[in-house]
BAZABA-381126 format. One record per residue: chain; x, y, z of N, C-alpha, C in turn. Coordinates in nm, 2 decimals. Each point is the difference from the previous one (the first is absolute). Layout:
% residues N
('A'; (X; Y; Z); (X; Y; Z); (X; Y; Z))
...
//
This chain:
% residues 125
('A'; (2.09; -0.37; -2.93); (0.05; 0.13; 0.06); (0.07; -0.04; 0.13))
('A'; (0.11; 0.06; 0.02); (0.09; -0.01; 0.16); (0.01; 0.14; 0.01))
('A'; (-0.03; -0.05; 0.15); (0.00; 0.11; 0.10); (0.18; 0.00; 0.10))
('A'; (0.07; 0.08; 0.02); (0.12; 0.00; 0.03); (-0.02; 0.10; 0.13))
('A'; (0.05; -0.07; 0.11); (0.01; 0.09; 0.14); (0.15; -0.01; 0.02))
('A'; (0.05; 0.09; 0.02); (0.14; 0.02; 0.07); (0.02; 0.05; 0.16))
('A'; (0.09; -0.10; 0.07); (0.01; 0.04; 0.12); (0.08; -0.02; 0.07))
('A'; (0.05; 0.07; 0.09); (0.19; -0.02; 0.08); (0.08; 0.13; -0.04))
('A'; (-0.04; 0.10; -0.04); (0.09; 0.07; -0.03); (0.01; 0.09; 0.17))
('A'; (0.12; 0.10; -0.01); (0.01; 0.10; 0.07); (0.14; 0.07; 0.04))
('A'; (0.03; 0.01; 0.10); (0.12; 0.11; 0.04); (0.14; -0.12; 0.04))
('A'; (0.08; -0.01; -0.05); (0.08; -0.09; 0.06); (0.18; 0.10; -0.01))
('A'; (0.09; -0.08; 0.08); (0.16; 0.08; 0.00); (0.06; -0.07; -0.09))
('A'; (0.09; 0.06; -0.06); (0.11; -0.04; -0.12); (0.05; -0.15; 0.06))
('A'; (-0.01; -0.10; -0.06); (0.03; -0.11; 0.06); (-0.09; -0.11; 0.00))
('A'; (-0.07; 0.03; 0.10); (-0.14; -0.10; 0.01); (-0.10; -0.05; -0.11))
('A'; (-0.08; -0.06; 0.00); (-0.13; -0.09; -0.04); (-0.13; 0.04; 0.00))
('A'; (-0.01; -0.02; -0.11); (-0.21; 0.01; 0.02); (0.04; -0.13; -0.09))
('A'; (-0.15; -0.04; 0.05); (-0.10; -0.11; -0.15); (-0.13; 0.05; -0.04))
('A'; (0.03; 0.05; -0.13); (-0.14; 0.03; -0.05); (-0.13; -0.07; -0.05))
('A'; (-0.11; -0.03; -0.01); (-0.10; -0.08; -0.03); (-0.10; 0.00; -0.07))
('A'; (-0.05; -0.06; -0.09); (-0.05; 0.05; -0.10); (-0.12; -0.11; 0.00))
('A'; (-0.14; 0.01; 0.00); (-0.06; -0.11; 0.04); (-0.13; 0.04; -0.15))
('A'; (-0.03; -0.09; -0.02); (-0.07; -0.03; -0.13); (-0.14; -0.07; -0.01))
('A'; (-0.13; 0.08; -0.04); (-0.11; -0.09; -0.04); (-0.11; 0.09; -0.11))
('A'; (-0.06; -0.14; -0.05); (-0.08; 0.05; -0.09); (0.10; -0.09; -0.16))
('A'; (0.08; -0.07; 0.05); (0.03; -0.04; -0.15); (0.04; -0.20; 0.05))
('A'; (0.08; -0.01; -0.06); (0.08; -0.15; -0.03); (0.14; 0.01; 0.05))
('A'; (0.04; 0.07; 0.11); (0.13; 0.05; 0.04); (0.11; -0.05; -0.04))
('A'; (0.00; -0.16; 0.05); (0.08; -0.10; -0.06); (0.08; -0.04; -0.19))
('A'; (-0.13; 0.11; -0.05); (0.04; 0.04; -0.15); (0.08; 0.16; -0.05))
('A'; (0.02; 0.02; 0.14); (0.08; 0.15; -0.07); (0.15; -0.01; 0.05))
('A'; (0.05; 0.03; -0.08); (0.13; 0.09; 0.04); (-0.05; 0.09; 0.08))
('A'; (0.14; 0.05; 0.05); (-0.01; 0.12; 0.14); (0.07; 0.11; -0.07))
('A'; (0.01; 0.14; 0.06); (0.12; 0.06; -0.08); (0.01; 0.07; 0.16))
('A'; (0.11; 0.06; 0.04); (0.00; 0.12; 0.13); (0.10; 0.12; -0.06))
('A'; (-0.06; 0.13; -0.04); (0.03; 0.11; -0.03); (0.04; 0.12; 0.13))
('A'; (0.05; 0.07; -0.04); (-0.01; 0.12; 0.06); (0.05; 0.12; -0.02))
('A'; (-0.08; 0.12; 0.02); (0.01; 0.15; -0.02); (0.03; 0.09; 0.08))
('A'; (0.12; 0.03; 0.02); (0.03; 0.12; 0.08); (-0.04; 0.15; -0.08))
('A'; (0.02; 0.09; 0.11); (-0.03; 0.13; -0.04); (0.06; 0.05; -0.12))
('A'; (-0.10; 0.03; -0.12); (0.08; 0.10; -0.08); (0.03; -0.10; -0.10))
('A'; (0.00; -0.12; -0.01); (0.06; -0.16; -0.04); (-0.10; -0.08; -0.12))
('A'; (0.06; -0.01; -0.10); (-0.13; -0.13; -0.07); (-0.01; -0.11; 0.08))
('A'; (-0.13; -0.08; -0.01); (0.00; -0.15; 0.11); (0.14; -0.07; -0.08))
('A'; (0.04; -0.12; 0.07); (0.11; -0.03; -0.03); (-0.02; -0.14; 0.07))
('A'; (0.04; -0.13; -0.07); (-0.01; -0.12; -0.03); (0.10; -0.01; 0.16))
('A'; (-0.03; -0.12; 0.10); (0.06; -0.03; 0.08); (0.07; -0.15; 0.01))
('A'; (-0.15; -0.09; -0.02); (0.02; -0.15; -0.02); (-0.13; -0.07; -0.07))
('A'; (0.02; -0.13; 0.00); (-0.17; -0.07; -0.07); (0.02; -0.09; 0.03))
('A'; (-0.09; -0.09; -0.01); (-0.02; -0.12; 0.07); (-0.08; -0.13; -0.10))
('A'; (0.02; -0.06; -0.04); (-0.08; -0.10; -0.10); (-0.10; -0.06; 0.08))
('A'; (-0.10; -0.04; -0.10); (-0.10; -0.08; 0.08); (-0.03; -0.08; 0.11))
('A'; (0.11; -0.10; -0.04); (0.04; -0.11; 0.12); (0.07; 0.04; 0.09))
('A'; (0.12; 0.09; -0.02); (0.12; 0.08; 0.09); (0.11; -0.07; -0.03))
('A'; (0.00; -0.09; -0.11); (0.17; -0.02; 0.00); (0.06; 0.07; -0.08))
('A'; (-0.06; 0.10; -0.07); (0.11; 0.13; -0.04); (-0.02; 0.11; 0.03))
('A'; (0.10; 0.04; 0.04); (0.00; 0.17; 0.05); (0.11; 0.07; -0.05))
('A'; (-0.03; 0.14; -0.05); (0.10; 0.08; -0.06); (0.01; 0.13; 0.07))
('A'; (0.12; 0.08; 0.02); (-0.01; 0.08; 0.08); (0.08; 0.14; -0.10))
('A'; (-0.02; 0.15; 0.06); (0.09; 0.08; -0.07); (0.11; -0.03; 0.09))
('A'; (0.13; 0.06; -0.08); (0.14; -0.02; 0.08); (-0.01; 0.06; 0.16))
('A'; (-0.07; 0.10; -0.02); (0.07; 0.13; 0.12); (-0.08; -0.12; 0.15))
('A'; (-0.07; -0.06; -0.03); (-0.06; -0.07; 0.13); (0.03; -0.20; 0.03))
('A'; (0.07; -0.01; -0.13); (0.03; -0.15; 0.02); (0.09; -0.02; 0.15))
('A'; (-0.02; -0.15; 0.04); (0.06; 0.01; 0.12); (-0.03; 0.02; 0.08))
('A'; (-0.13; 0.16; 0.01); (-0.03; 0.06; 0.13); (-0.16; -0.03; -0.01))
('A'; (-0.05; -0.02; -0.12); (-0.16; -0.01; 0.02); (0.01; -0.16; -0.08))
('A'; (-0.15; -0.07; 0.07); (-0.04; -0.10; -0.02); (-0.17; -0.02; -0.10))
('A'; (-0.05; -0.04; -0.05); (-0.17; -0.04; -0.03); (-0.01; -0.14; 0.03))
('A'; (-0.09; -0.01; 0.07); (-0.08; -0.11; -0.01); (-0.12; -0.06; 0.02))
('A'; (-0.10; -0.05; 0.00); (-0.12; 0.01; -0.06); (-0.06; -0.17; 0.11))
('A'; (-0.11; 0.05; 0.01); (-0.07; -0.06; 0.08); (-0.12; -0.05; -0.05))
('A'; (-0.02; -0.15; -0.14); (-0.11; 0.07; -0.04); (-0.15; -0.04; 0.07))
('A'; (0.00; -0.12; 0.09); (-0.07; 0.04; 0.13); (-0.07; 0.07; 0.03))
('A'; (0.06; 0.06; 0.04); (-0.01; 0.14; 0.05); (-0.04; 0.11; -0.13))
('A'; (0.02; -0.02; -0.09); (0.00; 0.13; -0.09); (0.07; 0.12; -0.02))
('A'; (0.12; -0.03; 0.09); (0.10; 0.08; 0.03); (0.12; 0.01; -0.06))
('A'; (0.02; 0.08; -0.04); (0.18; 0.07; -0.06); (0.08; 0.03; 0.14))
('A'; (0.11; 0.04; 0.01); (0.11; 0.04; 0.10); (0.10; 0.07; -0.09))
('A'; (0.02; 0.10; 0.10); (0.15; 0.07; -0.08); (0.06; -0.01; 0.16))
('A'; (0.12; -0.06; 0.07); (0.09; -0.01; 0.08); (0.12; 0.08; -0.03))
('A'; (-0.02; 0.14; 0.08); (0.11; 0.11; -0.06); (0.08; -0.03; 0.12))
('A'; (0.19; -0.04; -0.02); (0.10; 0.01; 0.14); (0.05; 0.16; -0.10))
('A'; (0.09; -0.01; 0.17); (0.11; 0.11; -0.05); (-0.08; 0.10; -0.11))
('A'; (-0.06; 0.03; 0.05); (-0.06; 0.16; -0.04); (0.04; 0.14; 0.00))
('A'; (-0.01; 0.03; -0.07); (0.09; 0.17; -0.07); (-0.09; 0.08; -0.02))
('A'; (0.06; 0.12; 0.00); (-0.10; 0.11; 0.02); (-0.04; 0.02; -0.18))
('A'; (0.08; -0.02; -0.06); (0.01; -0.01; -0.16); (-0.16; -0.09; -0.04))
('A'; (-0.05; -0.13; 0.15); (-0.10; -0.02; -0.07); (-0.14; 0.04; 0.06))
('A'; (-0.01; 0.12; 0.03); (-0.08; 0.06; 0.06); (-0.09; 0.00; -0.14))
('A'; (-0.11; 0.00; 0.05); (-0.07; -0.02; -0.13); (-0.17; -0.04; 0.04))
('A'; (-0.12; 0.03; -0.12); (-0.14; -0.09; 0.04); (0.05; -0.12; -0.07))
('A'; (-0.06; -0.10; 0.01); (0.00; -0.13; -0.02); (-0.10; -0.07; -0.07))
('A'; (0.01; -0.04; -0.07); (-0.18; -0.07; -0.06); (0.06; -0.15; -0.08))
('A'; (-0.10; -0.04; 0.06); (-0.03; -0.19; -0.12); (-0.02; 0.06; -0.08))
('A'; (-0.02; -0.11; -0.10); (-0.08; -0.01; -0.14); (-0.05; -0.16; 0.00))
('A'; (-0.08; -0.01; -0.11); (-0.01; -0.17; -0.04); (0.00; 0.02; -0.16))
('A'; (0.01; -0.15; -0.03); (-0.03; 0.04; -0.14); (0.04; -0.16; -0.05))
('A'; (-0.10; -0.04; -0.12); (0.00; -0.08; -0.06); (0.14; -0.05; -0.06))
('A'; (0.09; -0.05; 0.03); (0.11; -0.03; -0.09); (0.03; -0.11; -0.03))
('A'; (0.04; -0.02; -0.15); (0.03; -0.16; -0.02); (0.15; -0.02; -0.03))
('A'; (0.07; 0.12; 0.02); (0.12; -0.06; 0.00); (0.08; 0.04; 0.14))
('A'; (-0.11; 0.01; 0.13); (0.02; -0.04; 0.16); (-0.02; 0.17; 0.05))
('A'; (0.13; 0.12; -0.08); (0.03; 0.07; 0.12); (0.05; 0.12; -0.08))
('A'; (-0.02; 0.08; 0.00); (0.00; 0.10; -0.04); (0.06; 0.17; 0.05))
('A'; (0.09; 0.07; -0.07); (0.03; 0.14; 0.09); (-0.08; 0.09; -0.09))
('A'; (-0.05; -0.02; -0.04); (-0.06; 0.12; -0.11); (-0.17; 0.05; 0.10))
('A'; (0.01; 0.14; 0.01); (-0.07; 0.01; 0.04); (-0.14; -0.03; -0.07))
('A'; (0.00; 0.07; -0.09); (-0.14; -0.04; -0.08); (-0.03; -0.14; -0.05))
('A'; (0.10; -0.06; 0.07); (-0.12; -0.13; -0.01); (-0.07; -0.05; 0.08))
('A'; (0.00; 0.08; 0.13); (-0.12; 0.00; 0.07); (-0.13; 0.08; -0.01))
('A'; (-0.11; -0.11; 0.00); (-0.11; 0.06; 0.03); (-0.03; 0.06; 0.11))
('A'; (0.02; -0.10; 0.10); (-0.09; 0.03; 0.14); (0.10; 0.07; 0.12))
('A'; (-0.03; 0.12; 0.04); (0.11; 0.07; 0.12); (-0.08; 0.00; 0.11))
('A'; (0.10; 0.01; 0.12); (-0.09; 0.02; 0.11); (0.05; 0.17; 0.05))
('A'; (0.00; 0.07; 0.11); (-0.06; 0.10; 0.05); (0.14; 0.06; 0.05))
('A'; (0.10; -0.09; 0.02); (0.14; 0.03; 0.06); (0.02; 0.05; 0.12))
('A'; (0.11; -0.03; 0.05); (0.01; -0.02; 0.15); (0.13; 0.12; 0.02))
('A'; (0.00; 0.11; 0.09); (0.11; 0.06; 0.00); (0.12; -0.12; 0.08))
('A'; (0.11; 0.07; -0.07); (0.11; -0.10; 0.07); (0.12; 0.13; 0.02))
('A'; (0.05; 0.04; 0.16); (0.10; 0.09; 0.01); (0.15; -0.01; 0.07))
('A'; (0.09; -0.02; -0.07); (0.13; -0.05; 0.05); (0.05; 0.16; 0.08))
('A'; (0.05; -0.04; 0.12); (0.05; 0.16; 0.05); (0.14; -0.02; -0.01))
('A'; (0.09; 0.10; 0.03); (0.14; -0.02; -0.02); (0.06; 0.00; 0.16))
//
């Protein structure tokens, strides 16, 4: 069983940066995939990026390539989402996932088991 904490979110201006953090225990960290979702108001959760085990692959949705980063600390037990150039479009809560994958990385949401608690994240204009 993993336990998923999310943390870094908050109020930022159209433009700027957060890094979000996702810190992990209770499992084998170094054996999950990552996934980073998010749900605005009114919104189904919606696939952001993921991260493979080791971190040499990462897949992203279009609307954030370029401006958001993952990468995983497994050390630490830690995921990252490194959001630049921030829009009010991604106002949004925020949440990890993990999840067993053997072919690395995954957008689908249901193939995560384990979610953490989500972090609000608010782009102003």
């Amino acid at each position: 069983q993993v336990q998923l904490v999310e943390s870094g979110g908050g109020l930022v201006q159209a433009g700027g940066s957060l890094r979000l953090s996702c810190a992990a225990s209770g499992g084998s960290f170094s054996r999950y995939g990552m996934g980073w979702f998010r749900q605005a108001p009114g919104k189904e959760r919606e696939f952001v990026g993921t991260i493979s085990w080791s971190g040499a692959r990462t897949q992203y949705t279009d609307s954030v390539k370029g401006r958001f980063t993952i990468s995983r600390d497994n050390a630490k037990n830690t995921v990252y989402l490194q959001m630049n150039s921030l829009k009010p479009e991604d106002t949004a809560v925020y949440y990890c996932a993990a999840a067993m994958l053997p072919w690395g990385t995954s957008s689908r949401r249901n193939d995560y088991p384990y979610w953490g608690q989500g972090t609000q994240v608010t782009v102003s204009s």
